[in-house]
KEKE-3310 file (N, C-alpha, C; in steps of 0.2 Angstrom, whole numbers, plus 5000, padded with zeros to 4 digits):
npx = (5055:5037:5032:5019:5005:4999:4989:4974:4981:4980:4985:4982:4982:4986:4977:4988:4999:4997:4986:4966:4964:4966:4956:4958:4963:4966:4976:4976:4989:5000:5013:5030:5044:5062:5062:5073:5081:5082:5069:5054:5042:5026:5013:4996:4988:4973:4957:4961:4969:4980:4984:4985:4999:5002:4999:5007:5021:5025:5030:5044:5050:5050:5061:5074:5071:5063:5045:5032:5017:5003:4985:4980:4973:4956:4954:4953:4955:4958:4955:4947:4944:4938:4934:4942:4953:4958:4966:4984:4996:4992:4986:4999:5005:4999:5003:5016:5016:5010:5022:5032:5027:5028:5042:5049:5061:5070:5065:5061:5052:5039:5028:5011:5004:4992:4997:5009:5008:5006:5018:5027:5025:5026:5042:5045:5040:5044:5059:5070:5067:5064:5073:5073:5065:5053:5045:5032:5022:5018:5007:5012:5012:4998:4984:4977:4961:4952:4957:4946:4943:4942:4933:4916:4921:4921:4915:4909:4903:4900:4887:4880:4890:4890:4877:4876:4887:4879:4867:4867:4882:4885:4879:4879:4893:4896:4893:4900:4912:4921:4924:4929:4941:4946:4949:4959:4970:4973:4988:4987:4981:4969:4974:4963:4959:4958:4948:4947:4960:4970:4962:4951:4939:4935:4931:4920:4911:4899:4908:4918:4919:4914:4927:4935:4933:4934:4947:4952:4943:4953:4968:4966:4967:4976:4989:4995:5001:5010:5020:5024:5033:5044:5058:5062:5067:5074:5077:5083:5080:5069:5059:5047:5038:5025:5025:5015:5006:4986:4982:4991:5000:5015:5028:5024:5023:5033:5045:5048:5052:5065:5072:5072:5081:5079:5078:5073:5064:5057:5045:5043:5028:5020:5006:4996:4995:5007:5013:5006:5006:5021:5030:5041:5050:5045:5051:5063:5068:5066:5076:5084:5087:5086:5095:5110:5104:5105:5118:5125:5119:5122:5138:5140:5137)
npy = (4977:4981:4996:4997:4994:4978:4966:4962:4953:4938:4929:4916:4914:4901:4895:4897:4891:4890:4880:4878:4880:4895:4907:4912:4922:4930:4941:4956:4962:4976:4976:4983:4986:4979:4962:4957:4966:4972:4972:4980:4982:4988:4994:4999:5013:5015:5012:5012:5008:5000:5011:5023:5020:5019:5030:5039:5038:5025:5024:5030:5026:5011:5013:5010:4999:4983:4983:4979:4984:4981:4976:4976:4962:4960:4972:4986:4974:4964:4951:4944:4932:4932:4940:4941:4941:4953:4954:4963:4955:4946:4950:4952:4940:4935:4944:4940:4926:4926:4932:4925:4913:4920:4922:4930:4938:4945:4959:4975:4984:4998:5005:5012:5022:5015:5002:5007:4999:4986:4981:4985:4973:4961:4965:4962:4948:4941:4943:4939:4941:4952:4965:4982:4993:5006:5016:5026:5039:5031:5020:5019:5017:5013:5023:5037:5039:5034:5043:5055:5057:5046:5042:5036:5024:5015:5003:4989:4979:4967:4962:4975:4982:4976:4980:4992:4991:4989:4996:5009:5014:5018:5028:5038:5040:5045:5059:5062:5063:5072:5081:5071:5069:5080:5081:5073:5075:5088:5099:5098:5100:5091:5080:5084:5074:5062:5053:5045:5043:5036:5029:5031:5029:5016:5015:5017:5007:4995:4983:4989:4998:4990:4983:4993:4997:4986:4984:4996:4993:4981:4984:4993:4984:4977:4986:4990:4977:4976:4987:4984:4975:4980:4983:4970:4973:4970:4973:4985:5004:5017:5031:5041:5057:5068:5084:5092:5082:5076:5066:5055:5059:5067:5067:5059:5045:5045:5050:5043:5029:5032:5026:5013:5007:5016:5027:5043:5056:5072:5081:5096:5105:5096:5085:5068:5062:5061:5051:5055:5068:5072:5065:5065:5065:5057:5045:5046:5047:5034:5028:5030:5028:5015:5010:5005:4994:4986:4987:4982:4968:4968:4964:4953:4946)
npz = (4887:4883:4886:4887:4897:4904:4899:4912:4925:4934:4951:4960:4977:4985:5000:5017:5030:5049:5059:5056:5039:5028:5022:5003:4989:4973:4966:4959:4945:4937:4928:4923:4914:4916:4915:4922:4931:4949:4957:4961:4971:4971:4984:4988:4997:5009:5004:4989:4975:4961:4952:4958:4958:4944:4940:4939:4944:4941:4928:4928:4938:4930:4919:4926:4932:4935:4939:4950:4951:4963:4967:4983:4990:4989:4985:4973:4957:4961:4973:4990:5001:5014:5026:5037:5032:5028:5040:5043:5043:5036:5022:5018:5019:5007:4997:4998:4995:4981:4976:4976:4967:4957:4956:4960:4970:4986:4983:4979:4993:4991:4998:5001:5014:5022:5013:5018:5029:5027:5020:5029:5039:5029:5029:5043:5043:5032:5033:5025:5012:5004:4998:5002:5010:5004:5011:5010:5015:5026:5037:5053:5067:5080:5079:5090:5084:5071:5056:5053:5040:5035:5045:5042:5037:5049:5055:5063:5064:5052:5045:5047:5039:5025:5023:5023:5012:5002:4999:5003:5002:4992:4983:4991:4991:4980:4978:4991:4985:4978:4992:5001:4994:4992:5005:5007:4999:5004:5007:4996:4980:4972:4957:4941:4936:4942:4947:4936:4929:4940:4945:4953:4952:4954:4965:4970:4973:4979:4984:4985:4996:5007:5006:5014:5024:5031:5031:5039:5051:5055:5051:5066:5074:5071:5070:5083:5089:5079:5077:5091:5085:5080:5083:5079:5067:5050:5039:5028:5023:5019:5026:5018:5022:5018:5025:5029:5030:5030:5034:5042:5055:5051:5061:5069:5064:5055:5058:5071:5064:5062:5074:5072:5062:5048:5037:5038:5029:5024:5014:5011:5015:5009:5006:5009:4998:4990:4980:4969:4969:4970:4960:4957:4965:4976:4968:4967:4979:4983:4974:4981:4993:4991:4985:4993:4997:4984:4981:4991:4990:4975:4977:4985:4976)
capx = (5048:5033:5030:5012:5004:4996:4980:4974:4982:4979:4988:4978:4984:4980:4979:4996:4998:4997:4977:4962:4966:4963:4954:4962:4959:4966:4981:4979:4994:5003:5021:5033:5053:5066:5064:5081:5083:5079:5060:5051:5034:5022:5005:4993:4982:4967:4952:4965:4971:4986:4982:4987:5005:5003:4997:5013:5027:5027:5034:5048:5055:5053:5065:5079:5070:5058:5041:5025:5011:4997:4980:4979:4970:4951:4955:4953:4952:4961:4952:4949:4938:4934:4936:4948:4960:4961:4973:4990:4999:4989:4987:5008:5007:4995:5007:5023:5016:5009:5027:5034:5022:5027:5049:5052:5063:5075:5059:5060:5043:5036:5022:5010:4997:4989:5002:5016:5010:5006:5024:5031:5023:5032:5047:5046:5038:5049:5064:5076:5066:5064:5078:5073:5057:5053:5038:5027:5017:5014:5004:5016:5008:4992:4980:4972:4954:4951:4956:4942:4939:4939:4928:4913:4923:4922:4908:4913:4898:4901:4880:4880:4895:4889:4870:4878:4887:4875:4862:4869:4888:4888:4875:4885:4900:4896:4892:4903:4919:4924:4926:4936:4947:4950:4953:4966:4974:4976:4982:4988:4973:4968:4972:4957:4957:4961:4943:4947:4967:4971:4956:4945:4930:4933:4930:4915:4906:4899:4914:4925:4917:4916:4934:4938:4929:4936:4953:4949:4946:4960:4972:4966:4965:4985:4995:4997:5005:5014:5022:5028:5039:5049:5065:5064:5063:5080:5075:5083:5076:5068:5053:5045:5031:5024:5027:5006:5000:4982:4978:4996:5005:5023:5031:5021:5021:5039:5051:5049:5055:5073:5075:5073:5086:5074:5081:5067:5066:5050:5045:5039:5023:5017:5002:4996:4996:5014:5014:5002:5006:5025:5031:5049:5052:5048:5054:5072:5068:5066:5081:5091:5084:5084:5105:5113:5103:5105:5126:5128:5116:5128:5144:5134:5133)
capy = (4976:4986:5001:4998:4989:4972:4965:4962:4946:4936:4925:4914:4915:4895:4894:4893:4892:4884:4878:4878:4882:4901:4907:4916:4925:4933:4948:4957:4966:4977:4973:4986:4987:4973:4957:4956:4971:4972:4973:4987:4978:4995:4991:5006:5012:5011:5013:5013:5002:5000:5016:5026:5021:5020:5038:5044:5033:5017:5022:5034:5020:5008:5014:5006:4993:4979:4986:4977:4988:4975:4975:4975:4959:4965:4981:4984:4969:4959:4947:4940:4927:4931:4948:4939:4942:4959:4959:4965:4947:4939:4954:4952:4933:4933:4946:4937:4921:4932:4935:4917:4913:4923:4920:4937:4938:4949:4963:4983:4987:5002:5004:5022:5023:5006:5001:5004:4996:4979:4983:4982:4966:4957:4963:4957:4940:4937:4947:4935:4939:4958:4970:4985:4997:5013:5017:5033:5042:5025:5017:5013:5019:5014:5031:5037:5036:5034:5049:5059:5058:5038:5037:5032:5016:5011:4999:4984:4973:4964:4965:4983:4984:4974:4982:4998:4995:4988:5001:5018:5018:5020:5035:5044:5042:5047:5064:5065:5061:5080:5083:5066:5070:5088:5080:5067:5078:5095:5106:5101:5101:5082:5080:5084:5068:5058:5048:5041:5041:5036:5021:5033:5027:5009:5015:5018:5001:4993:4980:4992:5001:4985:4980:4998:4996:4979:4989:5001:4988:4975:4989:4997:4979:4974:4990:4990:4974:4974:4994:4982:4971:4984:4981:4964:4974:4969:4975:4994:5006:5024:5032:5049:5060:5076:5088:5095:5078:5078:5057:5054:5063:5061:5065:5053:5036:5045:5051:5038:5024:5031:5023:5007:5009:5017:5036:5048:5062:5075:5087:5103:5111:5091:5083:5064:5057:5061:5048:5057:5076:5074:5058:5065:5067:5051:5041:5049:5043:5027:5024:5033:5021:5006:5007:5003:4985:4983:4986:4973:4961:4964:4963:4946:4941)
capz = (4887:4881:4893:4888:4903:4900:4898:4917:4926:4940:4951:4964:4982:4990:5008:5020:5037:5055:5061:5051:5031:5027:5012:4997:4983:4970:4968:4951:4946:4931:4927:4918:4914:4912:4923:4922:4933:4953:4957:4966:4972:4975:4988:4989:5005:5009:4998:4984:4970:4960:4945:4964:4957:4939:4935:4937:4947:4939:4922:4929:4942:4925:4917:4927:4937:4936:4941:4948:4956:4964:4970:4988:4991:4989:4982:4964:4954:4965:4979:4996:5002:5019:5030:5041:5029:5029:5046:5040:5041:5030:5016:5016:5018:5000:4991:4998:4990:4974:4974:4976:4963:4950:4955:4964:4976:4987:4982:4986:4995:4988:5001:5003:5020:5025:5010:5021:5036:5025:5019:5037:5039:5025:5031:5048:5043:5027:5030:5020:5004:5006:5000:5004:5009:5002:5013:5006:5020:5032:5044:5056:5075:5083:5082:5094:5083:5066:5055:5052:5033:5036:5050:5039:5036:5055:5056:5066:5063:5046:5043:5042:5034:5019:5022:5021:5007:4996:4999:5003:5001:4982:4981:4997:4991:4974:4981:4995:4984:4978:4998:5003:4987:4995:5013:5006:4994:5006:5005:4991:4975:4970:4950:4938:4932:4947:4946:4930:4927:4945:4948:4960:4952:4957:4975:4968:4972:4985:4983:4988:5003:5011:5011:5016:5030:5036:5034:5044:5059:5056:5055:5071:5077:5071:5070:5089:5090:5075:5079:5094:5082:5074:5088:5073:5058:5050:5030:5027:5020:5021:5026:5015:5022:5017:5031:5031:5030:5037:5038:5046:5055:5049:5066:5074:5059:5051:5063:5075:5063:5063:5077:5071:5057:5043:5035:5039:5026:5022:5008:5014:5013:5003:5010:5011:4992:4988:4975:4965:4967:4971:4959:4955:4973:4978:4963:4967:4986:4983:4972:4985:4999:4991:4983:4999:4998:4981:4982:4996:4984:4970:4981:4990:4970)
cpx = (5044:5031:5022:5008:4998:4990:4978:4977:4982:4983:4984:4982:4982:4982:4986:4996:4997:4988:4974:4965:4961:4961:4958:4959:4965:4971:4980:4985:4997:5010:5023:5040:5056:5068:5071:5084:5082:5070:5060:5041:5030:5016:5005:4989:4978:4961:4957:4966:4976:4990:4985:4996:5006:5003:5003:5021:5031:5032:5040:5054:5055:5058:5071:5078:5066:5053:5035:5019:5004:4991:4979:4972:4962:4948:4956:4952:4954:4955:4953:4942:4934:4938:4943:4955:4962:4966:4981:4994:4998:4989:4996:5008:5003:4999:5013:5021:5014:5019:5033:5033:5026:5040:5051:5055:5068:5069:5061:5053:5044:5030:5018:5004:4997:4993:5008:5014:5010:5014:5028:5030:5024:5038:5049:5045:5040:5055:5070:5073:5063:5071:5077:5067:5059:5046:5036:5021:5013:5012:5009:5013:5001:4989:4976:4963:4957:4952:4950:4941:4939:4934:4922:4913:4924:4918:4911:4909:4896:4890:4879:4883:4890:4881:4872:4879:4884:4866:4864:4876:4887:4885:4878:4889:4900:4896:4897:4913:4923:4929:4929:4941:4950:4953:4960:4972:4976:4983:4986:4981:4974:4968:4964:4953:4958:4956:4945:4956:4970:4968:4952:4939:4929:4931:4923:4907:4906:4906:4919:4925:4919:4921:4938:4936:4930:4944:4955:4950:4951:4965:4972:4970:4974:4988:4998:5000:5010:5021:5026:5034:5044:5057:5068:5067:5074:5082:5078:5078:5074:5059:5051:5039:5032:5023:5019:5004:4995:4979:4982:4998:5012:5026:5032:5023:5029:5045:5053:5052:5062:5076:5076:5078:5084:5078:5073:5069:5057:5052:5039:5033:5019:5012:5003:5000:5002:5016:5012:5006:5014:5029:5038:5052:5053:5051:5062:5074:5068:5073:5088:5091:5086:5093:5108:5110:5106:5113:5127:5125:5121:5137:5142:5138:5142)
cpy = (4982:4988:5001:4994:4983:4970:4961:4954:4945:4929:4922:4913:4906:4896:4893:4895:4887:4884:4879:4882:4889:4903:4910:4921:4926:4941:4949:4960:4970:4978:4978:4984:4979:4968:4956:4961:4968:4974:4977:4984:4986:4995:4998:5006:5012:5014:5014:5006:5006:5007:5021:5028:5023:5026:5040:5040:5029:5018:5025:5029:5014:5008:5013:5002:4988:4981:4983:4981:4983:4980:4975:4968:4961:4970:4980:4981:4962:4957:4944:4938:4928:4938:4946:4941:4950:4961:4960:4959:4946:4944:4954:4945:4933:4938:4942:4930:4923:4929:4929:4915:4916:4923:4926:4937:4941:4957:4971:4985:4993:5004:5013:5021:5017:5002:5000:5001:4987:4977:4978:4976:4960:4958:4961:4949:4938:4941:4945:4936:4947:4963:4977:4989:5004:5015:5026:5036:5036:5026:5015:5013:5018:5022:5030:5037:5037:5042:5050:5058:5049:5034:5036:5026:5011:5009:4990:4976:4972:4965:4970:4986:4983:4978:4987:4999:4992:4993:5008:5020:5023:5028:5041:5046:5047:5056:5066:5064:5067:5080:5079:5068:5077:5088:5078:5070:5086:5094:5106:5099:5094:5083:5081:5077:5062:5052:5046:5040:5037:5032:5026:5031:5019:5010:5015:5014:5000:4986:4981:4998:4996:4982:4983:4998:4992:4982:4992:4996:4982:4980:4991:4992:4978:4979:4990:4983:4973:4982:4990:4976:4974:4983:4975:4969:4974:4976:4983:4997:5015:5026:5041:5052:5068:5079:5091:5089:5078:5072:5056:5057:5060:5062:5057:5045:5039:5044:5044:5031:5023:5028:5015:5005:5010:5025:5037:5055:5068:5079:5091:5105:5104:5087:5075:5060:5059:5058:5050:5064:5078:5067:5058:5063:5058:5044:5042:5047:5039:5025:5027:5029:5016:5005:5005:4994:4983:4982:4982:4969:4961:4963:4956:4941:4940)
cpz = (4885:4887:4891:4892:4898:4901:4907:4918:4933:4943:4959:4969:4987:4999:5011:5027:5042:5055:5056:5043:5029:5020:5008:4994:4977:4969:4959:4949:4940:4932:4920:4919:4913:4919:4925:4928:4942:4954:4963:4966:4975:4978:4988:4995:5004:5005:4992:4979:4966:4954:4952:4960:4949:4934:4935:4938:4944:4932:4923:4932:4936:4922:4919:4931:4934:4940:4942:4955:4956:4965:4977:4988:4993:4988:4975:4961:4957:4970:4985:4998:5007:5021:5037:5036:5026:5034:5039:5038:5036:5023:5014:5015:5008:4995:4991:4991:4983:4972:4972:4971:4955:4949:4959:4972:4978:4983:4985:4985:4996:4995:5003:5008:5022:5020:5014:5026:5034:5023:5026:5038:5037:5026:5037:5047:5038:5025:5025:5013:5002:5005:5003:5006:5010:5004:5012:5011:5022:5037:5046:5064:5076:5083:5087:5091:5072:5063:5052:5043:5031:5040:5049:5039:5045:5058:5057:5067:5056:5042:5043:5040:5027:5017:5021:5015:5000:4995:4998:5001:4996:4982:4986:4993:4985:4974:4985:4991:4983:4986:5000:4999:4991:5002:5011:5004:4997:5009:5002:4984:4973:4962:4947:4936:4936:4947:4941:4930:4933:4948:4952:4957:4954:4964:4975:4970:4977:4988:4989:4997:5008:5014:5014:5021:5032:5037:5038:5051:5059:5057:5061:5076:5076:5071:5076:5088:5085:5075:5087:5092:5078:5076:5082:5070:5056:5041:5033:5023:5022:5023:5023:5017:5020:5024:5034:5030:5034:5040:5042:5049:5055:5056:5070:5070:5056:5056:5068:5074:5062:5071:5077:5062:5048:5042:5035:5034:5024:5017:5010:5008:5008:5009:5008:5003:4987:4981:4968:4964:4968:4968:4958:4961:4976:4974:4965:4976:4987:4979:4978:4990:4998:4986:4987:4998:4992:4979:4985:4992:4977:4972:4983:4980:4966)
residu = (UNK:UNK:UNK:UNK:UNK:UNK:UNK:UNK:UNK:UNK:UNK:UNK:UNK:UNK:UNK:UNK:UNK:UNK:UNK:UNK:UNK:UNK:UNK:UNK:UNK:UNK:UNK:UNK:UNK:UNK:UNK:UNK:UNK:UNK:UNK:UNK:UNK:UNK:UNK:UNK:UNK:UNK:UNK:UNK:UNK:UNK:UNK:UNK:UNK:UNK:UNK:UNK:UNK:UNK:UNK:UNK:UNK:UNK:UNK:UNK:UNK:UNK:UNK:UNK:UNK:UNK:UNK:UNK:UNK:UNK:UNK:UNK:UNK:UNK:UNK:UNK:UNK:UNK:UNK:UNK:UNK:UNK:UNK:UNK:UNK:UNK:UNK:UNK:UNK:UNK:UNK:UNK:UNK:UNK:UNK:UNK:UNK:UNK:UNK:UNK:UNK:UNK:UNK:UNK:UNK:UNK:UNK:UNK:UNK:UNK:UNK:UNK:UNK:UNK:UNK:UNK:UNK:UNK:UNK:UNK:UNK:UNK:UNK:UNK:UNK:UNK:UNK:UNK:UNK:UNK:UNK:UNK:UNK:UNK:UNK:UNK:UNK:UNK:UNK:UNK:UNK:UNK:UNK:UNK:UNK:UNK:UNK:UNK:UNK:UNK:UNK:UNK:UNK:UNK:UNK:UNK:UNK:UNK:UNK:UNK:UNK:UNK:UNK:UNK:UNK:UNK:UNK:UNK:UNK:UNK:UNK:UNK:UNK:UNK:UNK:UNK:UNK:UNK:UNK:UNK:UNK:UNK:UNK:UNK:UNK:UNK:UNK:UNK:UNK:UNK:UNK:UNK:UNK:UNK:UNK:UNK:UNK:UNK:UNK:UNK:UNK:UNK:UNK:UNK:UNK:UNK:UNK:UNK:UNK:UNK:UNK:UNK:UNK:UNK:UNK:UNK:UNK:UNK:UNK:UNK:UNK:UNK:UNK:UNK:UNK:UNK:UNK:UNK:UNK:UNK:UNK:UNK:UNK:UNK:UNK:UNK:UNK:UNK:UNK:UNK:UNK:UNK:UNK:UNK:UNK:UNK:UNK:UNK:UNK:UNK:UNK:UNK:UNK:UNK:UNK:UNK:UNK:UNK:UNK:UNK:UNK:UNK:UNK:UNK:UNK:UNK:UNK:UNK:UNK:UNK:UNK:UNK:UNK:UNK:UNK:UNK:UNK:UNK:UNK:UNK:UNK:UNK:UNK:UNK:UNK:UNK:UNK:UNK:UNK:UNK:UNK:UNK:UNK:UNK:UNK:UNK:UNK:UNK:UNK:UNK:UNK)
# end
């Protein structure tokens, strides 16, 4: 297949579910390497979109896998109809079907921050369809408050969300972004060209404050209950953090998950966005992670 990504595509998510019919939207996504191969599905965290994976990751793990980096429902070019569907559920329930949709299955989740915790959530609720996860500095543990260079986005009444972000976000952030970029990215330095190579300037909009901001509280709102369905979690896999991360702490969202039969591994002295400032590292930890599922699947086949 041509490693030049494709012209944007969209695959419409309809309603699914018990009670009233929930809204949808929209998953955009770019697709590299040989569908022929295993697929590596990669969701990005919060304020983020799918260029997170593409600046450097996506073509390296192309080169011997099937490769599709999405949109987080809402995020980027992707969609979602209502702020209910930000909880974690329903963002995995709208890629799963994405994923259904497009013929993907038996999948390794790729997930980085509010990525992995969407992550975990697929693999609880569709472990049968789920080979493995390579989670990237995740959400796994309730925090005690919002971190510090998100707690902007923690407005919990949908009216001064959307007044916020149609008045003020955009000219803040535009200004405040330098100083986010250097929280996110300590202590190690944010690429020069990370606003443009990398999607930061989609964050840019009032679009995207708002869904960053409904993130913010569904996560708060689901990670606690879903941090007590891990005892399920069937799906292997590994978890990688940077040792200085300063959104996560990895003791606290890493370590913890080898108890629930996930490899815990870190990379000294690497801060949050690993994916970006350390691609070899984790490209070469995800195919280490995720071979143990894909030998039982060709042993199985």
């Amino acid at each position: 297949m041509d490693s030049t990504p494709d012209a944007p595509k969209f695959v419409h998510c309809a309603a699914t579910g018990t009670g009233p019919a929930a809204s949808g939207g929209s998953i955009h996504y770019v697709e590299k390497g040989d569908p022929a191969k295993s697929t590596i599905v990669m969701i990005h965290g919060l304020a983020g979109q799918l260029q997170h994976f593409t600046y450097a990751l996506m073509d390296d793990l192309a080169a011997d896998h099937h490769v599709i980096a999405v949109d987080r429902p809402g995020c980027g070019y992707s969609t979602r109809e209502t702020a209910d569907l930000a909880d974690l559920s329903e963002q995995g329930r709208m890629i799963h079907e994405f994923l259904q949709r497009k013929g993907i299955d038996q999948a390794i989740l790729v997930g980085h921050s509010l990525g992995g915790a969407v992550s975990l959530a697929m693999a609880l609720n569709y472990p049968q369809r789920i080979s493995a996860l390579a989670l990237l500095a995740p959400l796994t543990q309730k925090m005690p408050a919002t971190p510090a260079v998100f707690k902007p986005l923690e407005i919990r009444t949908a009216w001064l969300r959307n007044l916020i972000g149609h008045t003020l976000a955009v000219p803040i952030s535009r200004k405040t972004a330098p100083m986010v970029l250097k929280d996110v990215f300590a202590p190690e330095d944010a690429p020069a060209d990370f606003l443009d190579r990398a999607g930061g300037a989609l964050g840019l909009r009032p679009s995207a404050f708002i869904t960053a901001s409904q993130d913010v509280v569904a996560a708060e709102a689901g990670i606690a209950e879903q941090s007590r369905r891990y005892p399920e979690l069937q799906v292997p896999g590994g978890v990688l953090f940077g040792t200085e991360d300063p959104v996560l702490p990895a003791k606290e969202h890493g370590a913890k998950m080898s108890q629930y039969g996930l490899i815990y591994e870190e990379l000294e002295g690497r801060g949050h966005m690993i994916q970006i400032t350390a691609p070899e590292a984790c490209a070469a930890f995800i195919r280490r992670v995720s071979q143990p599922a894909l030998t039982a699947d060709q042993s199985d086949g």
